[in-house]
C-alpha positions as CSV (number, residue, x, y, z in Angstrom):
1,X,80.8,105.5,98.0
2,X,78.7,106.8,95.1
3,X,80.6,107.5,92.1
4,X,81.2,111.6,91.4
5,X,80.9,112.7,88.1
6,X,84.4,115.1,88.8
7,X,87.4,114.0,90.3
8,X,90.0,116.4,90.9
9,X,92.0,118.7,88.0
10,X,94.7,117.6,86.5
11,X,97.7,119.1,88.8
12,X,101.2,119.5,87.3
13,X,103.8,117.2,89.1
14,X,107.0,115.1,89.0
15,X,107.1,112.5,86.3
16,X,109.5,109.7,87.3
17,X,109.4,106.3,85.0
18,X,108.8,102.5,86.5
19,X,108.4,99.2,85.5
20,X,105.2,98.5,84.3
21,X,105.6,95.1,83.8
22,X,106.0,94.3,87.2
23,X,104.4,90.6,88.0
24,X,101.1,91.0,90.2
25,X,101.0,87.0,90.4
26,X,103.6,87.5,93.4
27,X,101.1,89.4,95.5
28,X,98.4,87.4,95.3
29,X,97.2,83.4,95.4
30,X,98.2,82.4,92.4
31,X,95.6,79.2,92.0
32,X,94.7,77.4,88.7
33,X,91.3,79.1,87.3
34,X,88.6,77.0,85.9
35,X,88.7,77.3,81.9
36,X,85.2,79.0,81.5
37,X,86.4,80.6,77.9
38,X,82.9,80.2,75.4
39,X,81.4,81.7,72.2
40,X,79.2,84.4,73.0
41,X,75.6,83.1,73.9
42,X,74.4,86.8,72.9
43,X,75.0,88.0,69.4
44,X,78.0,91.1,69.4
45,X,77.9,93.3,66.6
46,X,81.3,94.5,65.2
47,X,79.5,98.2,64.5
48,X,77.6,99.9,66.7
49,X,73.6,99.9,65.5
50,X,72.9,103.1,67.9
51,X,73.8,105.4,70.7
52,X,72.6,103.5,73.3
53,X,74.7,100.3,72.3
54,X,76.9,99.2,75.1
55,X,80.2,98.8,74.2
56,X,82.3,95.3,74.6
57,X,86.1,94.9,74.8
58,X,88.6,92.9,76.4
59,X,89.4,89.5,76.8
60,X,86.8,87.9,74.5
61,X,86.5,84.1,73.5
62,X,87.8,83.4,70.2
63,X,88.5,87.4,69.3
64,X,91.9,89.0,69.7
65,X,92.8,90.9,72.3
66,X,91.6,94.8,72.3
67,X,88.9,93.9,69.6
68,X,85.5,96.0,70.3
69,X,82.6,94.9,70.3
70,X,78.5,96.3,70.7
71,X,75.6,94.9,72.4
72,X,72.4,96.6,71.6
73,X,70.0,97.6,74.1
74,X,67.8,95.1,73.0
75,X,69.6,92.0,73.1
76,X,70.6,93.2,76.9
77,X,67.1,93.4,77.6
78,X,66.2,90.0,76.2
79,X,69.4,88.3,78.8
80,X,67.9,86.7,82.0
81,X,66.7,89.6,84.2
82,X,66.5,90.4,87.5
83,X,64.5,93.1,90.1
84,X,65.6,94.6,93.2
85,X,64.3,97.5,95.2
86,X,67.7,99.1,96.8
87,X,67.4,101.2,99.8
88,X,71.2,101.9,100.1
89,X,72.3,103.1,96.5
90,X,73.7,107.0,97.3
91,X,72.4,107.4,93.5
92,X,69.0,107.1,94.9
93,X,67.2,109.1,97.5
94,X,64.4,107.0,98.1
95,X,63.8,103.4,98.1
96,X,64.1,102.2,94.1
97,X,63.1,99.6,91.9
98,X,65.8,98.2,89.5
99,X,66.2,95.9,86.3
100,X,68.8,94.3,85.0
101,X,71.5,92.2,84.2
102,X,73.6,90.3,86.6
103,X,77.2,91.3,85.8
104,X,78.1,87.2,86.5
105,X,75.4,86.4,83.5
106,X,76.4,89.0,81.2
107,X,80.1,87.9,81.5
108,X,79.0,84.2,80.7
109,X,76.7,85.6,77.9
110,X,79.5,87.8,76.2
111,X,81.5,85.1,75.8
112,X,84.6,85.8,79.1
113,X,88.4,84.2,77.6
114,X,89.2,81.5,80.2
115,X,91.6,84.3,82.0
116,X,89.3,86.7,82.6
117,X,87.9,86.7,86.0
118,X,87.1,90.2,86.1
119,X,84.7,93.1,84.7
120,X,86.0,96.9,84.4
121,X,83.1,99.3,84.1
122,X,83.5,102.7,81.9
123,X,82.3,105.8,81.9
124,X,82.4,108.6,79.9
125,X,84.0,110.4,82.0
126,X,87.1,107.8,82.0
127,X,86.3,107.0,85.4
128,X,86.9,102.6,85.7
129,X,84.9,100.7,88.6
130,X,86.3,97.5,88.7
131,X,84.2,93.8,89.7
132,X,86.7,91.2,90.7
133,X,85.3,87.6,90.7
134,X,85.3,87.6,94.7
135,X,83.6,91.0,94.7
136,X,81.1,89.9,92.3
137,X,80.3,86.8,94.3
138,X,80.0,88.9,97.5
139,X,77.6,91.6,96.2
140,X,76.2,90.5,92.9
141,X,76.3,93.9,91.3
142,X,73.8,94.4,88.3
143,X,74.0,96.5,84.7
144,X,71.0,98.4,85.4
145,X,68.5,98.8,82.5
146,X,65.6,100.1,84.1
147,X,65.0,102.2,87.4
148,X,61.0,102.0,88.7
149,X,60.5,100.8,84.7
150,X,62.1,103.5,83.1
151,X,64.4,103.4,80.6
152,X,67.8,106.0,80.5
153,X,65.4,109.3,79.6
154,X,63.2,108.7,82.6
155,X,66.0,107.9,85.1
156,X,66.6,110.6,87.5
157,X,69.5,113.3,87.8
158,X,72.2,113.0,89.3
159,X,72.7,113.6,93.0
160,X,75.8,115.3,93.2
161,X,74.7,118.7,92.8
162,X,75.8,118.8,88.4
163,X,71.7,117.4,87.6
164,X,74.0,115.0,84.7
165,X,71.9,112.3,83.0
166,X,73.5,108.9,85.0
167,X,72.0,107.0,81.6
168,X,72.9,105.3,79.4
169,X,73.6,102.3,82.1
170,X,74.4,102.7,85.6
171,X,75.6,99.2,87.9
172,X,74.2,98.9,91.5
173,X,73.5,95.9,93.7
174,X,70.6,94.5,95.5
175,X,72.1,95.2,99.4
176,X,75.7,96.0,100.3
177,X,77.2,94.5,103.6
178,X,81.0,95.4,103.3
179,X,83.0,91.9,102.8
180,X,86.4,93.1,104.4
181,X,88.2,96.1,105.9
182,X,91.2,96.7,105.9
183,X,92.6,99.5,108.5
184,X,90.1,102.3,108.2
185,X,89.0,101.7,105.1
186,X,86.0,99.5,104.5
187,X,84.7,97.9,101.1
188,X,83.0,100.7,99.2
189,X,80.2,99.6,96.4
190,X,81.1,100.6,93.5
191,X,78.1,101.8,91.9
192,X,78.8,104.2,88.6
193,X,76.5,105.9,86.3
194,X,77.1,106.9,82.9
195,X,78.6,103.5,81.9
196,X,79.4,102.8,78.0
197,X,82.1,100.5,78.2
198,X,82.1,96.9,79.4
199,X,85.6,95.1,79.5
200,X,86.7,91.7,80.6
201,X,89.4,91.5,81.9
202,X,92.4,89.4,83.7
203,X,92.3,90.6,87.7
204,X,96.7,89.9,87.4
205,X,97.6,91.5,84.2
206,X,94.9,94.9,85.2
207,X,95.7,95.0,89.2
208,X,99.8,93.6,88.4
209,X,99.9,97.7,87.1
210,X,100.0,98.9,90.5
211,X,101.5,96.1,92.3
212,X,103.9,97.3,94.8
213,X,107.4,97.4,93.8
214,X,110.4,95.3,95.4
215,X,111.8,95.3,98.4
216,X,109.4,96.5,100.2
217,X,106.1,94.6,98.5
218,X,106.1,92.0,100.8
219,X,105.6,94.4,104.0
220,X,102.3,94.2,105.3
221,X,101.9,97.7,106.0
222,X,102.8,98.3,101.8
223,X,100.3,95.0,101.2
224,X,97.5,97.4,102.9
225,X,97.6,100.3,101.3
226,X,98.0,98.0,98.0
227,X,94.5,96.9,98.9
228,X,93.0,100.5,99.7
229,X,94.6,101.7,96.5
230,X,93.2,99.2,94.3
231,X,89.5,99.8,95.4
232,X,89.9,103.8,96.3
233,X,92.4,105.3,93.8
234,X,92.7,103.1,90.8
235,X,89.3,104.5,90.2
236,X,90.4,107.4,89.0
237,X,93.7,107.8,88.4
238,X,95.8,105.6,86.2
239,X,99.0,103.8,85.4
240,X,99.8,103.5,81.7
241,X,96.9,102.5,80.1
242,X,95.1,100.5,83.0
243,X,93.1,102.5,85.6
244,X,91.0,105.4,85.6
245,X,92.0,108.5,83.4
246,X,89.3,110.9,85.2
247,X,91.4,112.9,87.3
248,X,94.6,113.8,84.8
249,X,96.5,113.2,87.9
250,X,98.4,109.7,86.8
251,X,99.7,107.2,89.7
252,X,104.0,108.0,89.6
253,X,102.7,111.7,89.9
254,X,100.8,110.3,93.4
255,X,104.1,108.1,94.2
256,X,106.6,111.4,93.9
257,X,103.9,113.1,96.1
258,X,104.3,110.5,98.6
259,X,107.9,110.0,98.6
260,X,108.4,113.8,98.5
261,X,106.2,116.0,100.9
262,X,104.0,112.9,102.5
263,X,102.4,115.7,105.0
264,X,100.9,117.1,101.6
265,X,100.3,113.9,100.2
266,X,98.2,112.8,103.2
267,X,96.5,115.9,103.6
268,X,95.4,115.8,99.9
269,X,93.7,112.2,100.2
270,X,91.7,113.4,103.2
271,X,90.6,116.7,101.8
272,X,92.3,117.3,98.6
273,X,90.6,120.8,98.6
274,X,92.9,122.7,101.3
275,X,95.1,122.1,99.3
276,X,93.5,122.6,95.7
277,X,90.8,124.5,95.9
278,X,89.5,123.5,92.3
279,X,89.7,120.0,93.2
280,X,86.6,118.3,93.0
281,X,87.8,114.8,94.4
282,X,85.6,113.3,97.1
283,X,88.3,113.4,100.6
284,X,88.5,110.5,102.7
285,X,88.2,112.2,106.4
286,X,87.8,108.9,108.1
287,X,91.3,108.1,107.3
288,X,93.1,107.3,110.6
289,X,97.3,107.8,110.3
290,X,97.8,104.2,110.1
291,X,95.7,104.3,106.7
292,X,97.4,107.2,105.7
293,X,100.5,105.4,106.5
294,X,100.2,102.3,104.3
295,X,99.1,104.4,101.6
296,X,102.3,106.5,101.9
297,X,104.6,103.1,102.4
298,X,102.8,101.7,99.4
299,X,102.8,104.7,96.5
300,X,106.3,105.4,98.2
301,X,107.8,101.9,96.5
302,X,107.4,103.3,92.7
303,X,110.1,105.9,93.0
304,X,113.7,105.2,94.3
305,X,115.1,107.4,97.0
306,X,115.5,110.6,96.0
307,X,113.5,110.7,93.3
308,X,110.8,113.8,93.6
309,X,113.6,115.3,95.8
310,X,113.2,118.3,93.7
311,X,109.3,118.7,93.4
312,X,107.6,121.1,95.4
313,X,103.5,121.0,96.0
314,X,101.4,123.5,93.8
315,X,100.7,127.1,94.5
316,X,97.5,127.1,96.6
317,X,94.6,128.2,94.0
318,X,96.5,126.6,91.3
319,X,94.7,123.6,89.2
């Protein structure tokens, strides 16, 4: 699914607290990584030389952790390159001819700490699309630098009806074939525009965030919609400081949703706009209950029993 440039309006709701530091290694196989930590082979620049610098941050060989850093247009285009025509990028509505830069090469090029097995792309809009080492390796996505030749000011508008600029760097692959599905949800590409941030990143300590609380982690109906969540909502909403910070709407605000009226909080996810009319959030019709379901079991383990008792949903017409 093709990356909107609005997700839905901030909408007041319960605030409960949680454990953030909850371990992700528990939920997932836990196997020694291969030390691949190197000085950058591409030279980053600790101020940015103009607007169309990409920004670098992360988990970066030899620099502490948060630093930022810039890679200039230039030096991007002088990486290893590679050309695809896509034929099933929503961004595009005819066949199109891309350049770029693997996102597996430009993690070995920045210079990736041995931990970090994973890229988060940023937009300006806040919105995160996030490249796991096996998601890269199924669909090779690519930091797009030119589309049919063209740099960022030929590129084409937007298709989602706003006509925004989807410069200065956009990531799409060469052909998606879904690698797993899980319920009724199948893997989506994740293919954003407006991209100005690259990080690298551990997959534990970004995806441990949202890890599903104990007891009821270990259920495989909670382990589901764990997977659905990571891929569908961290996108755009956010726990603490990981995740996406596009929609306002953060993830225990979702959770007391869940635990407290789970008839509104399913009919939101399907189509959050009979319920919010201002919401701009793309629904998720396809859906079936037993998606809906997991999702519920899963946001439902972040609040103790009880908790949201007290919340009721919005007033309809109410952002």
């Amino acid at each position: 699914m093709r990356r909107l440039r609005i997700c839905s309006l901030g909408i007041a709701g319960l605030l409960v607290t949680g454990d953030l530091a909850h371990s992700y290694a528990k939920q997932r196989n836990t196997a020694a990584k291969p030390v691949v930590g190197s000085a950058p082979i591409t030279k980053l620049r600790a101020a940015r030389q103009s607007p169309s610098d990409l920004e670098v941050g992360g988990e970066l060989a030899g620099l502490p952790l948060g630093v930022t850093r810039y890679i200039t247009r230039e030096d991007l285009l002088a990486l290893p390159q590679v050309s695809y025509t896509v034929a099933d990028d929503s961004n595009f509505t005819s066949p199109t001819k891309i350049t770029g830069v693997s996102l597996e090469e430009l993690t070995r090029s920045l210079g990736a700490a041995p931990q970090s097995d994973m890229v988060v792309a940023i937009c300006d809009d806040k919105y995160h699309a996030n490249y796991p080492r096996d998601y890269a390796a199924a669909h090779h996505p690519l930091l797009v630098l030119t589309v049919d030749g063209k740099p960022p000011s030929g590129w084409p508008k937007s298709s989602d009806g706003q006509s925004y600029d989807m410069g200065p760097y956009m990531i799409s692959h060469p052909k998606f074939t879904p690698s797993f599905k899980t319920l009724s949800h199948s893997d989506e590409p994740q293919i954003p525009w407006g991209v100005v941030r690259i990080e690298l990143r551990d997959e534990n300590a970004v995806f441990g965030a949202i890890a599903p609380r104990e007891p009821r982690a270990a259920t495989p109906v909670v382990k589901a919609g764990f997977r659905i969540a990571q891929q569908n909502c961290f996108r755009c909403h956010n726990m603490g400081r990981e995740g996406g910070q596009k929609s306002g709407t953060p993830w225990l605000v979702l959770s007391a949703w869940a635990r407290a009226s789970p008839e509104y909080f399913a009919a939101y996810v399907r189509n959050p706009q009979t319920k919010n009319p201002h919401a701009q959030m793309p629904g998720t019709p396809g859906y079936d209950d037993a998606t809906i379901a997991a999702l519920t079991a899963y946001f439902r383990t972040f609040v103790s029993p009880g908790a949201g008792s007290t919340w009721s949903p919005p007033r309809k017409g109410k952002p």
